[in-house]
C-alpha positions as CSV (number, residue, x, y, z in Angstrom):
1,X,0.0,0.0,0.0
2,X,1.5,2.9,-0.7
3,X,1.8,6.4,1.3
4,X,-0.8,7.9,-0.7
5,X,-3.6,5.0,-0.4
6,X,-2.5,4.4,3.4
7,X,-3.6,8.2,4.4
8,X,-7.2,8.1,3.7
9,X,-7.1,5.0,5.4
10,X,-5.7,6.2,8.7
11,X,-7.8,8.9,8.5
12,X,-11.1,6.8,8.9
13,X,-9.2,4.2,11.2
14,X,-8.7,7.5,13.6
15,X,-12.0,9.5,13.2
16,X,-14.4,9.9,15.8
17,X,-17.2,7.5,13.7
18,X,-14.6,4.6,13.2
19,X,-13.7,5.0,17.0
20,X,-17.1,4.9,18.4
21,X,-18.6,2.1,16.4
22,X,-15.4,0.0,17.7
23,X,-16.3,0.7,20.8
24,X,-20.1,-0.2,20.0
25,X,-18.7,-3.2,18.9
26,X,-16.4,-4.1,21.1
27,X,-19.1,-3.7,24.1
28,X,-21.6,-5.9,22.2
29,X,-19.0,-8.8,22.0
30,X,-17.8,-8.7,25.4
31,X,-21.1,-8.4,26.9
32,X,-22.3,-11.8,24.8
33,X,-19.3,-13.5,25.9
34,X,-19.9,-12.4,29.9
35,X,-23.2,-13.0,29.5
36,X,-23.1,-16.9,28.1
37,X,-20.2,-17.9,30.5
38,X,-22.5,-16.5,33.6
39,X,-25.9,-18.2,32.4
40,X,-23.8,-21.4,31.5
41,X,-21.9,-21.2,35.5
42,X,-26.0,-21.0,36.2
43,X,-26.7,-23.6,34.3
44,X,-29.0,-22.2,31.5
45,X,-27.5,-23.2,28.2
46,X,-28.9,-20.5,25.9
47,X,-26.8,-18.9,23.3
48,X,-27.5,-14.6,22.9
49,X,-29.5,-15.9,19.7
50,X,-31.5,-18.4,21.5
51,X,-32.3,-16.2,24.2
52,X,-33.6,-13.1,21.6
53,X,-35.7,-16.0,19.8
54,X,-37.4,-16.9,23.0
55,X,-37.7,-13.2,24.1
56,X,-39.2,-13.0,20.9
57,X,-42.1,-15.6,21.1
58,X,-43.3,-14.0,24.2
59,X,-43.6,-11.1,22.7
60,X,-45.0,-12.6,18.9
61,X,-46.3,-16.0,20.2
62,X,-47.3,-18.1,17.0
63,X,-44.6,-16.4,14.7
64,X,-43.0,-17.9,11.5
65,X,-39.2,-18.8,11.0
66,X,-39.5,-16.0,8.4
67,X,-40.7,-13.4,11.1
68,X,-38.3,-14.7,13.8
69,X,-35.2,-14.6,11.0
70,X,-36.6,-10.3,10.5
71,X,-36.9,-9.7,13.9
72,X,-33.4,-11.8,15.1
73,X,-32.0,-10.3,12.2
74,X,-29.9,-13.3,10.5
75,X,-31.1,-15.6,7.5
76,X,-34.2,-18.0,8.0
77,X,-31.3,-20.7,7.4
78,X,-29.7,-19.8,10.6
79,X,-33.0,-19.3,12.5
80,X,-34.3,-22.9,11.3
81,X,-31.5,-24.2,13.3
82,X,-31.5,-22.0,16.3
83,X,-35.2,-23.1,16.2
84,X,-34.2,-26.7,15.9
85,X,-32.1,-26.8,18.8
86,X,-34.5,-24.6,20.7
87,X,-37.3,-27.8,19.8
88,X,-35.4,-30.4,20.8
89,X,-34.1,-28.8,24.5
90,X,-38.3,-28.6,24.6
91,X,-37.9,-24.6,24.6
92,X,-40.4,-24.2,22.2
93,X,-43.2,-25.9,20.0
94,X,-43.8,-26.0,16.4
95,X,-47.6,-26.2,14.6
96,X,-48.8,-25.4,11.3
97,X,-49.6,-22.0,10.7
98,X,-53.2,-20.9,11.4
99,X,-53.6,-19.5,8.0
100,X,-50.6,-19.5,5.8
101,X,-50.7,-23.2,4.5
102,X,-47.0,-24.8,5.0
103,X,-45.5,-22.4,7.2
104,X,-45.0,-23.8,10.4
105,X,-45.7,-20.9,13.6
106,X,-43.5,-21.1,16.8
107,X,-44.3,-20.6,21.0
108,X,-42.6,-21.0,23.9
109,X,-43.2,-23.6,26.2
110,X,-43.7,-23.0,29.9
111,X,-40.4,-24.0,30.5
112,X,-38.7,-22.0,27.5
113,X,-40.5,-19.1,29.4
114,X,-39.1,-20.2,33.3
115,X,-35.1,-20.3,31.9
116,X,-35.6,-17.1,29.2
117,X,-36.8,-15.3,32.7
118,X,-33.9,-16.4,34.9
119,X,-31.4,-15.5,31.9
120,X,-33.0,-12.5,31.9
121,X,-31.9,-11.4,35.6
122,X,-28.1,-12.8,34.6
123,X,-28.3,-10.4,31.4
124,X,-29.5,-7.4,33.5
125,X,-26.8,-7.6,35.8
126,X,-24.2,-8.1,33.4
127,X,-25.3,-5.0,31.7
128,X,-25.8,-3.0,34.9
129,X,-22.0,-4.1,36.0
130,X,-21.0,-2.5,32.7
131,X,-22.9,0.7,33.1
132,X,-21.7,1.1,36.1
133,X,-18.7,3.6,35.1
134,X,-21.6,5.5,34.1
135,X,-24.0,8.0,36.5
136,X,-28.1,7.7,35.8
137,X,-28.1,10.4,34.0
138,X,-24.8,9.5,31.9
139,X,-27.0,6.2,30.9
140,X,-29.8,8.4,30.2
141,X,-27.7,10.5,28.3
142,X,-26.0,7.4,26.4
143,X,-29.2,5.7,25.6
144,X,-31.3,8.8,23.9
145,X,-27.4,9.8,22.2
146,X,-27.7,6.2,20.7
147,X,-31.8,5.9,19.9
148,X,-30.5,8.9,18.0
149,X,-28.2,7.1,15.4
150,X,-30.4,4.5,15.2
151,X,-33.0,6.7,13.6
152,X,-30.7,6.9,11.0
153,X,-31.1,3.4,9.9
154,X,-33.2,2.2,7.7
155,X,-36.4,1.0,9.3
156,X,-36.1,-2.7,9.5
157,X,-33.0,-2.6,11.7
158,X,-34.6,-0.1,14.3
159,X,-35.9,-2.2,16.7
């Protein structure tokens, strides 16, 4: 690479964009990884996808793989098997569709429900620990700073 070609480079790799969504990124990763070793030393094997996917159902009881895939945001190839796995553990149930024909619709069992609610006390201590640096208002602050940029996406990947 030469001088030239390297400066606009190092330019993006040192603005204040680049930075922050590093840092975005960076926090996301290490709070999946804190938050699957402390639900495993709990004993509640759920990935981060599995848990959204059950978070999800009791939210949208009776959705599709489709509408799980859009709301999980990853392919309905990689949903089918997080849905798989989440079948066989006896996390959730699979029936046809009320009205659209082949597509099969998805719920959470009771017990999917009982170990989705325990993870979610692990998850909101994990996250509290690493907002802790921060005051109230500082969260406050980060969270409306953030809604912000997310406005700025396109529709589908705002919620």
């Amino acid at each position: 690479m030469t001088q030239r070609d390297a400066s606009p480079l190092r330019a993006f790799r040192n603005s204040t964009g680049y930075r922050a969504t590093s840092l975005l990124k960076r926090l996301h990763l290490g709070l999946t990884v804190v938050m699957e070793e402390r639900l495993r030393e709990r004993g509640i094997e759920l990935s981060r996808p599995q848990a959204l996917v059950l978070m999800h159902l009791l939210d949208h009881p009776g959705a599709s793989n489709a509408e799980l895939a859009r709301m999980s945001a990853v392919s309905p190839q990689t949903m089918h098997q997080i849905l798989l796995r989440l079948g066989r553990d006896g996390l959730v149930t699979r029936a046809p569709h009320p009205w659209l024909g082949r597509v099969m619709s998805f719920r959470i069992t009771a017990r999917g429900r009982q170990l989705v609610m325990r993870g979610a006390e692990v998850a909101q201590a994990v996250i509290d620990d690493a907002l802790a640096p921060l005051s109230a208002r500082e969260q406050a602050q980060l969270v409306a700073l953030l809604e912000r940029c997310v406005a700025t996406m396109p529709s589908t990947l705002q919620k």
